[in-house]
C-alpha positions as CSV (number, residue, x, y, z in Angstrom):
1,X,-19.1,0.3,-30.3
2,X,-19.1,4.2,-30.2
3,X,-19.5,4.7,-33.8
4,X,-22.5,1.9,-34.5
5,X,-24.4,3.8,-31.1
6,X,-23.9,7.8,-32.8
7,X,-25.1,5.8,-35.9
8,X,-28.2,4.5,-34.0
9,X,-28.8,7.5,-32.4
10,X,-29.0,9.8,-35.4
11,X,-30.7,7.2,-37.5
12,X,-33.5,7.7,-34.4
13,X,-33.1,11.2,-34.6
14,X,-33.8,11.6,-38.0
15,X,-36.6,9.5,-38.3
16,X,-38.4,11.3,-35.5
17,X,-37.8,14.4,-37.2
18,X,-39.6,13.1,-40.1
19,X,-42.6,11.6,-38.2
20,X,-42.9,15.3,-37.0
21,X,-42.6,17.1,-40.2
22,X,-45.6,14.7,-41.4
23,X,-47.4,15.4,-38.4
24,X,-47.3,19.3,-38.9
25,X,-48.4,19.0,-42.5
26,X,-51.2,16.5,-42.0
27,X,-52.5,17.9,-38.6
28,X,-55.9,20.1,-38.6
29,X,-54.5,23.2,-36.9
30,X,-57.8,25.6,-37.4
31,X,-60.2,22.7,-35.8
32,X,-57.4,22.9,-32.6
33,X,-57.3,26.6,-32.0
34,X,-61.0,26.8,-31.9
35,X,-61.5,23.8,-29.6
36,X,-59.2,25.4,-27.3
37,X,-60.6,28.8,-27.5
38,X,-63.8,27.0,-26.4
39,X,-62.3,25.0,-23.1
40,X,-63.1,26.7,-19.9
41,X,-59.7,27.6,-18.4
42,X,-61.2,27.1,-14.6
43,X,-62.0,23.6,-14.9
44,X,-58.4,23.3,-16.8
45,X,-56.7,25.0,-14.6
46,X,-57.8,22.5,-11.6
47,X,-57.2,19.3,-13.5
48,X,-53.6,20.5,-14.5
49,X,-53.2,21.8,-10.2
50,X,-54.3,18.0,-9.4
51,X,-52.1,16.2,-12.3
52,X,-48.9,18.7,-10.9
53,X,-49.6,17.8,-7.2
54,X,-49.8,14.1,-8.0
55,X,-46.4,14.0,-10.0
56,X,-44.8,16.2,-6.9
57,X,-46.3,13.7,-4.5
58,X,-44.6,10.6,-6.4
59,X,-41.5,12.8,-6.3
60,X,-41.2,13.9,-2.7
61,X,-42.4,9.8,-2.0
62,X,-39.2,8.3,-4.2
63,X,-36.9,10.3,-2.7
64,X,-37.7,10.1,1.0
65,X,-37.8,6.4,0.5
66,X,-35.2,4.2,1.7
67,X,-32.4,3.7,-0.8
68,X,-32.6,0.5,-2.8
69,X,-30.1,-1.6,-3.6
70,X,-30.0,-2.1,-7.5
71,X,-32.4,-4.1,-9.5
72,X,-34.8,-3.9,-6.6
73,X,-38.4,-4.4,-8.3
74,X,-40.9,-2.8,-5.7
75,X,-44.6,-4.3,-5.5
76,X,-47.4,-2.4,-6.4
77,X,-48.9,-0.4,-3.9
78,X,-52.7,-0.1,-2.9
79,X,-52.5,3.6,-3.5
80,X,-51.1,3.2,-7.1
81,X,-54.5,1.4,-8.1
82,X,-56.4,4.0,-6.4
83,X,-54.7,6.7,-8.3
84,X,-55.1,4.6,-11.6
85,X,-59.0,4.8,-10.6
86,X,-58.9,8.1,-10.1
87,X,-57.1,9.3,-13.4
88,X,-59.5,7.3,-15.4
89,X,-62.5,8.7,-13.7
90,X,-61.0,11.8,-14.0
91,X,-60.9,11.5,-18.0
92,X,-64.3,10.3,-18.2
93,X,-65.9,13.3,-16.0
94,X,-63.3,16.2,-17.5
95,X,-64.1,15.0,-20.8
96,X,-68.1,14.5,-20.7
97,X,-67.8,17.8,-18.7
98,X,-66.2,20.0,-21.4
99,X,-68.2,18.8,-24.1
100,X,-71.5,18.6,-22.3
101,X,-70.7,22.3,-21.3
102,X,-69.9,23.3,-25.1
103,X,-73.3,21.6,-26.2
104,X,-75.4,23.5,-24.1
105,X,-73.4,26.6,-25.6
106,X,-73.6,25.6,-28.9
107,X,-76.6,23.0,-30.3
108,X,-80.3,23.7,-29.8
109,X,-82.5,21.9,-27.7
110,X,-83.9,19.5,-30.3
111,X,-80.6,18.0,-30.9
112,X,-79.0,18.5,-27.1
113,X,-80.2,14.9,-26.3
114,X,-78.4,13.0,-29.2
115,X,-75.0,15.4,-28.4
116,X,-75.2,14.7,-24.7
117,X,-75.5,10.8,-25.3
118,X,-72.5,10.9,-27.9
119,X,-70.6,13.3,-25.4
120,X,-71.3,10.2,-22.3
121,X,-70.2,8.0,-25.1
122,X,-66.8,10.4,-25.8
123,X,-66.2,10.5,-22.1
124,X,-66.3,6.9,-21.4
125,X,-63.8,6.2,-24.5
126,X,-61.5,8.7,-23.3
127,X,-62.0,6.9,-19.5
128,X,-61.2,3.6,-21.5
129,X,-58.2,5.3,-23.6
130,X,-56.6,6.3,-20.2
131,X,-56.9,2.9,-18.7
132,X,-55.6,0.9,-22.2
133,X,-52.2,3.8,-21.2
134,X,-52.4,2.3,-17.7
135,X,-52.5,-0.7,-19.4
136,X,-49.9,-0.2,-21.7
137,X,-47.6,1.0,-18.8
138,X,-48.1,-2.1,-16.7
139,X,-47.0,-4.3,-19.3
140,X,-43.7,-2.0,-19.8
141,X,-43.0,-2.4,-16.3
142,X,-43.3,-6.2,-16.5
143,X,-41.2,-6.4,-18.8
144,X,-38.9,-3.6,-17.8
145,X,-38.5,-6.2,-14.4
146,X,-38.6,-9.3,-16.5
147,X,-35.5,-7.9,-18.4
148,X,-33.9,-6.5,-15.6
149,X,-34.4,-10.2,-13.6
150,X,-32.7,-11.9,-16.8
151,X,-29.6,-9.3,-16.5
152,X,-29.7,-10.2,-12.4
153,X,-29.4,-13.7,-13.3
154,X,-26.9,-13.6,-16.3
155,X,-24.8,-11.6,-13.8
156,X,-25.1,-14.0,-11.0
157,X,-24.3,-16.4,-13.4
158,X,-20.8,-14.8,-14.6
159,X,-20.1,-13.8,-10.5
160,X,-20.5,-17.8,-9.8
161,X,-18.2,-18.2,-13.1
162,X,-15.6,-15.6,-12.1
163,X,-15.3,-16.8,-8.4
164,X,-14.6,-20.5,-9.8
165,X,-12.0,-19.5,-11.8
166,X,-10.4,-17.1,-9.1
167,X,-11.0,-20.4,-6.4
168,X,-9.5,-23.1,-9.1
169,X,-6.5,-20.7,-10.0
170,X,-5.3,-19.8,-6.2
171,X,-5.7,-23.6,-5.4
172,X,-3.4,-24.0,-8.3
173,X,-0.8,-21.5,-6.8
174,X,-1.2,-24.0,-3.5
175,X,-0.1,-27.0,-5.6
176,X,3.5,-28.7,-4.8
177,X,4.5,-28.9,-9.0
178,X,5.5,-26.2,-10.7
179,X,3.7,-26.9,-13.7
180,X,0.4,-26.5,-12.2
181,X,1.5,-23.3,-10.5
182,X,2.5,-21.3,-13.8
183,X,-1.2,-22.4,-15.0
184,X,-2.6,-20.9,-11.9
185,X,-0.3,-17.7,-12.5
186,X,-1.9,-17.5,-16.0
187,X,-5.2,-18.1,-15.3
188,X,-5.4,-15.4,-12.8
189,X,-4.1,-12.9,-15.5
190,X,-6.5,-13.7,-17.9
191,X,-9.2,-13.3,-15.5
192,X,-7.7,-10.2,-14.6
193,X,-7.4,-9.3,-18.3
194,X,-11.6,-10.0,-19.0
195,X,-12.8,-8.8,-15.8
196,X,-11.1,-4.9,-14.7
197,X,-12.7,-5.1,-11.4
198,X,-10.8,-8.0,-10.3
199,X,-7.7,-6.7,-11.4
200,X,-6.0,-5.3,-7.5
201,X,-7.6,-8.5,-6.3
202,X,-4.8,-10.2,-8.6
203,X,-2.2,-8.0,-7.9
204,X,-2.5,-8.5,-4.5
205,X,-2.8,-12.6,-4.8
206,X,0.3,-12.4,-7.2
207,X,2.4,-10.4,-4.2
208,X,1.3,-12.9,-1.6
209,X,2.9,-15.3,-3.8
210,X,6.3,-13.8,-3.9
211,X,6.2,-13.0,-0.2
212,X,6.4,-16.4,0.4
213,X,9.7,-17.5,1.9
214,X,12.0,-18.3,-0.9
215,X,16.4,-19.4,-0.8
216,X,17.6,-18.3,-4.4
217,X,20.8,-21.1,-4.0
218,X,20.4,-24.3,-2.2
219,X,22.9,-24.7,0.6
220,X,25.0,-27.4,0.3
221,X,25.3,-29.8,3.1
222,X,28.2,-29.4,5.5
223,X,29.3,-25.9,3.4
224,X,29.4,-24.2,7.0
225,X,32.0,-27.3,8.3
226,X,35.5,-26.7,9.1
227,X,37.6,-28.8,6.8
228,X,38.1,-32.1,9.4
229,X,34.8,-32.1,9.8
230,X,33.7,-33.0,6.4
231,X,36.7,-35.2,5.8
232,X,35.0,-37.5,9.2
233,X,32.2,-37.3,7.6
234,X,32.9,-38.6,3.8
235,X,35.1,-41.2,5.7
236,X,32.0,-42.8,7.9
237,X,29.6,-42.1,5.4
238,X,29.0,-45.1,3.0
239,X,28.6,-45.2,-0.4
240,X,24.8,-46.2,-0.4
241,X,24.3,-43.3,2.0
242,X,26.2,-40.6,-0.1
243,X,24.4,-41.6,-3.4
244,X,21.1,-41.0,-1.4
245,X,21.9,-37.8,-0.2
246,X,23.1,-36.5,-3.7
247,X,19.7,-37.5,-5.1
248,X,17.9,-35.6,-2.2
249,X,20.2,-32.8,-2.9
250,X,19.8,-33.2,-6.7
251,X,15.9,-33.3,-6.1
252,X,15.7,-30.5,-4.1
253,X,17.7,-28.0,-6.5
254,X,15.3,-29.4,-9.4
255,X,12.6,-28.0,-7.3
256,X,14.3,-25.1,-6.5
257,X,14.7,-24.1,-10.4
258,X,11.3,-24.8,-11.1
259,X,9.9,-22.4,-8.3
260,X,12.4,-20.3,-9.6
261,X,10.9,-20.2,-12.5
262,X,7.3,-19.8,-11.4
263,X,8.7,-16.4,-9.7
264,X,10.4,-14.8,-12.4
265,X,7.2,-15.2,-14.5
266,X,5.3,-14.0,-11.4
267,X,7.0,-11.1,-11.8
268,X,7.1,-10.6,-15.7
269,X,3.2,-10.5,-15.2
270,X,3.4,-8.1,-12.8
271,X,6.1,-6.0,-15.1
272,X,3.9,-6.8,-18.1
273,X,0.3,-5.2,-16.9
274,X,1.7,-2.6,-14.5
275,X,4.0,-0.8,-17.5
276,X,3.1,2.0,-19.4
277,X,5.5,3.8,-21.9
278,X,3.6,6.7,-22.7
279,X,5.7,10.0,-22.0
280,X,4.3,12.2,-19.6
281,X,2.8,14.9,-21.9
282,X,0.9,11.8,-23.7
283,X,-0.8,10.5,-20.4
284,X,-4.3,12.4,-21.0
285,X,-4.1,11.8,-25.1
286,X,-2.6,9.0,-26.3
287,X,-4.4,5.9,-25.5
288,X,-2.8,3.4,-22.9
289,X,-1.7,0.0,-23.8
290,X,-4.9,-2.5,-23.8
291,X,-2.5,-4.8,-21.4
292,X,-2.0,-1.9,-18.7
293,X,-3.7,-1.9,-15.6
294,X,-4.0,1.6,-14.3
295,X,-4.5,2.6,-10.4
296,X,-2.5,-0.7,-9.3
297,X,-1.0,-0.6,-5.8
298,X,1.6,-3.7,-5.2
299,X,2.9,-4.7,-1.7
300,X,6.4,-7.1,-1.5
301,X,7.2,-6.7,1.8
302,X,10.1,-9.3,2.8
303,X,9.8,-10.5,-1.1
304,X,12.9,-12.3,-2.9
305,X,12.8,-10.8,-6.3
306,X,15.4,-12.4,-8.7
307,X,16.2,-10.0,-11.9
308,X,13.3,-7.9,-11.3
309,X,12.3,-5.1,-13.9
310,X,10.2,-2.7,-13.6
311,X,10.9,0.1,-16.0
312,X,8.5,2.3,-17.1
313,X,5.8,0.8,-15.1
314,X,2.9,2.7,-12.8
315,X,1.8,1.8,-9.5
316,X,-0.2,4.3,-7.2
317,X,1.1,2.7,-4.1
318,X,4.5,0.5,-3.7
319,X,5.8,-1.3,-0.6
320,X,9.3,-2.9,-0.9
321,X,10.6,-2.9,2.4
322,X,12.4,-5.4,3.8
323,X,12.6,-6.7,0.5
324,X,15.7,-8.5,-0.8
325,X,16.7,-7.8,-4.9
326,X,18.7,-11.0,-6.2
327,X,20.8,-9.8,-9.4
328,X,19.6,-6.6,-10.6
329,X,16.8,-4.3,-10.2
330,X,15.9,-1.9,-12.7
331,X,13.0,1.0,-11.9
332,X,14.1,2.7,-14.8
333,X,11.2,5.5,-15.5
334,X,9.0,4.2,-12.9
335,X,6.1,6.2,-11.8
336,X,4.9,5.8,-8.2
337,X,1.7,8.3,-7.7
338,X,1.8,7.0,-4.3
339,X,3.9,6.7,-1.2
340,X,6.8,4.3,-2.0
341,X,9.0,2.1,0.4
342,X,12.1,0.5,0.4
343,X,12.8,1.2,4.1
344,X,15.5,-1.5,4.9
345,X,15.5,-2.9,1.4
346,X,18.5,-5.4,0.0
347,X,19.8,-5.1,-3.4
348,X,22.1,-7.8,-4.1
349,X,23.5,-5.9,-7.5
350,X,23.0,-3.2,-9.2
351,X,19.9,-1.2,-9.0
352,X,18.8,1.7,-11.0
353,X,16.2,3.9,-10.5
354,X,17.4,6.3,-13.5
355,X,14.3,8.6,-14.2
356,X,12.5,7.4,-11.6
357,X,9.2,9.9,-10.6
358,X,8.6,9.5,-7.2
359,X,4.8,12.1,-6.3
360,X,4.9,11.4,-3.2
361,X,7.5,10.5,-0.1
362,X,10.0,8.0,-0.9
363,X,11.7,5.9,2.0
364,X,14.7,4.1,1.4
365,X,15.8,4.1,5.1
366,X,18.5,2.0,6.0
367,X,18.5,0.7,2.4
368,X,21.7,-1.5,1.5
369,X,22.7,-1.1,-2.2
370,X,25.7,-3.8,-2.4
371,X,26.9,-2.7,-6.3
372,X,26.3,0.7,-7.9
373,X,23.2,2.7,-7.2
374,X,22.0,5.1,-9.9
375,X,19.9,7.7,-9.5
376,X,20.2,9.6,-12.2
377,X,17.5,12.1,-13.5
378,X,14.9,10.8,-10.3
379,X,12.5,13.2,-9.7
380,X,11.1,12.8,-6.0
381,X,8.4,15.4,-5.5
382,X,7.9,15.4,-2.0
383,X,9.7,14.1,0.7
384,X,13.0,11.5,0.5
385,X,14.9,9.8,3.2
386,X,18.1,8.0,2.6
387,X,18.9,7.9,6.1
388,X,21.3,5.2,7.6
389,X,21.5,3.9,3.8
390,X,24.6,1.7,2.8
391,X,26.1,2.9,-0.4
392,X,28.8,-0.2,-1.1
393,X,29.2,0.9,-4.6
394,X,29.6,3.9,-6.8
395,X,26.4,5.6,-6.5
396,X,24.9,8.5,-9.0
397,X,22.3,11.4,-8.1
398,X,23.5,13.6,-10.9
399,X,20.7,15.8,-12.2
400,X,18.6,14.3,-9.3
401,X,15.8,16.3,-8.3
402,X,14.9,16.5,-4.3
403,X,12.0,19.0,-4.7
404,X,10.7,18.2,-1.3
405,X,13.2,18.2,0.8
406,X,15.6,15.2,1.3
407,X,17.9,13.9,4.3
408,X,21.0,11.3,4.3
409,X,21.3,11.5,8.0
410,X,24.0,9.0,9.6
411,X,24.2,7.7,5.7
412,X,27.5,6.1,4.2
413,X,28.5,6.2,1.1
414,X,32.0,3.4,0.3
415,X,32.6,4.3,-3.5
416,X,32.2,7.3,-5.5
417,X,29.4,9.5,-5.1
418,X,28.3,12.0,-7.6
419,X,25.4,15.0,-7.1
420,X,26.5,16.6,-10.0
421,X,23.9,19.0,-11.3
422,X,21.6,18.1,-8.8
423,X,18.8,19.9,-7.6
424,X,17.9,20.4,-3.7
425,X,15.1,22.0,-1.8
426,X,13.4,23.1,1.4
427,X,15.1,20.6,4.3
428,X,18.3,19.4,3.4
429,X,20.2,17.3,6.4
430,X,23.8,15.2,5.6
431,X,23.7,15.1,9.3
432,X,26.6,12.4,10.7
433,X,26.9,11.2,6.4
434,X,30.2,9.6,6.0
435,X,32.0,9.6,2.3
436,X,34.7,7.1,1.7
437,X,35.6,7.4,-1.8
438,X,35.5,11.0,-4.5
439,X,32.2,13.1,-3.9
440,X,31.4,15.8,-6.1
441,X,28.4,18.2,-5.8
442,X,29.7,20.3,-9.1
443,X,27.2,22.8,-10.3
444,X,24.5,21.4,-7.5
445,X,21.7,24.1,-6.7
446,X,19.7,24.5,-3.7
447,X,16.7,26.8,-4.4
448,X,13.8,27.6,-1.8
449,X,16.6,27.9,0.9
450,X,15.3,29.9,4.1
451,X,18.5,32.8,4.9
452,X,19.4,33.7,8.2
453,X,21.5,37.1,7.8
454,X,22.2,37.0,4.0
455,X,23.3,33.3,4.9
456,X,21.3,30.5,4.2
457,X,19.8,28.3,7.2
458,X,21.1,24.9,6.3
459,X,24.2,25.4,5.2
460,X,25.3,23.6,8.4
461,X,23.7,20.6,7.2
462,X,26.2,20.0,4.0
463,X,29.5,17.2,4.4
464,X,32.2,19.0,5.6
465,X,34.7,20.6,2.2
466,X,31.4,22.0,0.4
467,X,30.2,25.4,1.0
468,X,26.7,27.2,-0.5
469,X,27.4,30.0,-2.4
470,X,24.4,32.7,-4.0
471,X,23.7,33.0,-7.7
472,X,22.3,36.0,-9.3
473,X,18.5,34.7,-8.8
474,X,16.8,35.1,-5.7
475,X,16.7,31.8,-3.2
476,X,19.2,30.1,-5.6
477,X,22.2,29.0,-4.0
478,X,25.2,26.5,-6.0
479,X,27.3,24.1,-4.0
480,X,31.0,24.6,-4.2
481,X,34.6,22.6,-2.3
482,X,35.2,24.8,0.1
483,X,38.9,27.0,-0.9
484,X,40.8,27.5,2.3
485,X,42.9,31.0,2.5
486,X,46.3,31.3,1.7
487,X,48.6,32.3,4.8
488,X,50.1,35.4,3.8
């Protein structure tokens, strides 16, 4: 579409550019320069004063106006005809004026008659040539609004088309069989793929989805029973009875895998238009994926997410907290622009957030991470809390980046913890943090560290056995296990 409008354009361009060069060559300059050099510059003068002071008023009237909303088509006014007047009789008498004036300068007095008739005659055609431009304008404007009335009605028209769809897909989303809901989870991302400005309305309805209230595993009758308990039971219960309650049981895990399903592609869709695998450096060149959706912000607060993945995908704003993360989650070279949340989050298995660019705070307060945690590579740019987190697993921040400041207050960490080559700055607290299983901070470095006395001010905040020692730059400081002295 680019190319064929340049095309337009200098097709236009050119062939104004010939219209001119004919105009030049054909023109009668001499019979110009000495019409002009014959028109009193007084009377001139005042006609261009009036036509500049008309034009400002118009000006100074559009903008004091009240704003408009668009495609508002204003009626004429009563002082628009009046002016209309007034610029034709203006033509008329300016006209007759000038050449009556260059008459009497000019002609004798036997032919001053004849000239003054064809001069009233001259005036009154260029009167009539102003009003045909009056003319001419008017019926631009009608059809200007008659245009812009079609576009208001073609877009009413695909509004009315557009909310149908939305209405008919979310009442599909409402229905009890699964079949109907993956339709309605379709629908809505086409709509959301052929209409941009509908597109964080979708997000939004798709996360309402999995915020409803959702059991992964059926539980099994009588599974919390002691043993006696379910032995009276299969004894009193009769056959008839037993075969109804394994089809109820049968028919509700049917239904259970089936919403199942619905959610896992609930969240592939997400996954799908919220990932973008362009490297940093190619953000502002290379163009995007046409299935992307930039400037998302998602909120799964209390969500079940089975299996989710989310690598490489871009949300401004993300809100996981509370959330529980069946099997694994992967956030793998995620990019949240925004604030991100995962403040009392459950993750089931193992989740990895290698690479992970967090630009602004990132909560993962009282965060449970049942299998290994990896944090490898994340870059969090402002401010990270890990406070009262559960580490059950191994968990890895080597070459981790903490640029603003990070605190594990009152955190535990049950398997082996690694902050190898990992970067700290500004407020650092391990406050109350208990280790269970190997740590190692090998090679870590703590850079824009505040010294009190050559020492630096938060060395008090590091797990006991690790001690801060300076490099040879300024501000940079490596962690190193702390060497007790040999008794002599």
């Amino acid at each position: 579409m680019g190319s064929v409008r340049r095309g337009r354009i200098a097709a236009f361009g050119l062939t104004a550019i010939s219209v001119g060069l004919l105009v030049v060559a054909l023109f009668p300059w001499d019979r110009l320069t000495r019409f002009i050099t014959q028109i009193p510059l007084v009377p001139l003068t005042f006609v261009g004063a009036s036509v500049a002071c008309a034009v400002a008023a118009v000006e100074v009237y559009r903008r004091a106006r009240p704003q408009q909303p668009p495609g508002f088509v204003p009626p004429i006014r009563w002082w628009w005809v009046l002016l209309a007047s007034v610029a034709v009789l203006a033509a008329v008498w300016a006209t007759t004026g000038l050449l009556l004036t260059q008459i009497a300068a000019t002609q004798p007095e036997s032919e001053r008659a004849k000239q003054q008739i064809e001069a009233v005659r001259t005036g009154l055609a260029a009167g009539g040539g102003v009003g045909a431009a009056i003319t001419v304008l008017l019926a631009f404007r009608r059809q200007h609004h008659h245009e812009q009335a079609t576009k208001r009605t073609e877009h009413d028209a695909d509004e009315r088309r557009i909310t149908e769809l939305y209405t008919r897909a979310v009442e599909q989303l409402g229905n009890d069989k699964a079949p109907v809901r993956l339709g309605g989870l379709y629908a809505l991302e086409r709509l959301g793929q052929a209409v941009p400005v509908h597109r964080q309305t979708i997000v939004d309805v798709i996360c309402a989805y999995l915020r409803m209230p959702y059991t992964p595993h059926a539980v099994e009758p009588l599974a919390d029973s002691p043993p006696e308990k379910r032995t009276q039971w299969r004894r009193a219960a009769s056959r008839t009875q037993r075969a109804a309650r394994a089809m109820i049981r049968g028919k509700e895990h049917n239904q259970r895998r089936q919403e199942l399903q619905v959610r896992v592609t609930a969240q592939r869709i997400l996954a799908a238009h919220l990932r973008d695998r362009r490297a940093s450096d190619e953000l502002e060149t290379a163009p995007a994926d046409p299935l992307f959706w930039d400037g998302m912000g998602i909120d799964l607060t209390h969500a079940n997410l089975i299996g989710l993945d989310f690598m490489y995908c871009h949300v401004t704003r993300a809100d996981f907290a509370y959330a529980t993360f069946t099997s694994s989650a992967f956030f793998s070279h995620a990019h949240f622009a925004g604030t991100a949340s995962f403040a009392q989050a459950r993750f089931a298995d193992h989740a990895s957030f290698e690479s992970a660019h967090f630009a602004d705070d990132a909560d993962f307060s009282d965060a449970r991470f049942a299998d290994t945690a990896v944090f490898r590579k994340a870059d969090f740019d402002k401010r990270a809390s890990f406070d009262e987190a559960r580490f059950l697993g191994d968990s890895n921040f080597r070459r981790a980046t903490f640029g603003g400041g990070v605190s594990f207050k009152q955190a535990r960490f049950l398997g082996d913890t690694s902050f190898d080559t990992a970067t700290f700055s500004r407020a650092i607290s391990f406050d109350d943090v208990t280790f269970i299983g190997a740590t190692r901070f090998s090679d870590a470095r703590v850079t824009d560290v505040v010294t009190l006395q050559g020492a630096p001010a938060v060395e008090r905040f590091w797990p006991s056995g690790w001690d801060l020692h300076p490099t040879t730059s300024e501000g940079v400081w490596v962690l190193r296990p702390h060497q007790r002295r040999s008794e002599p």
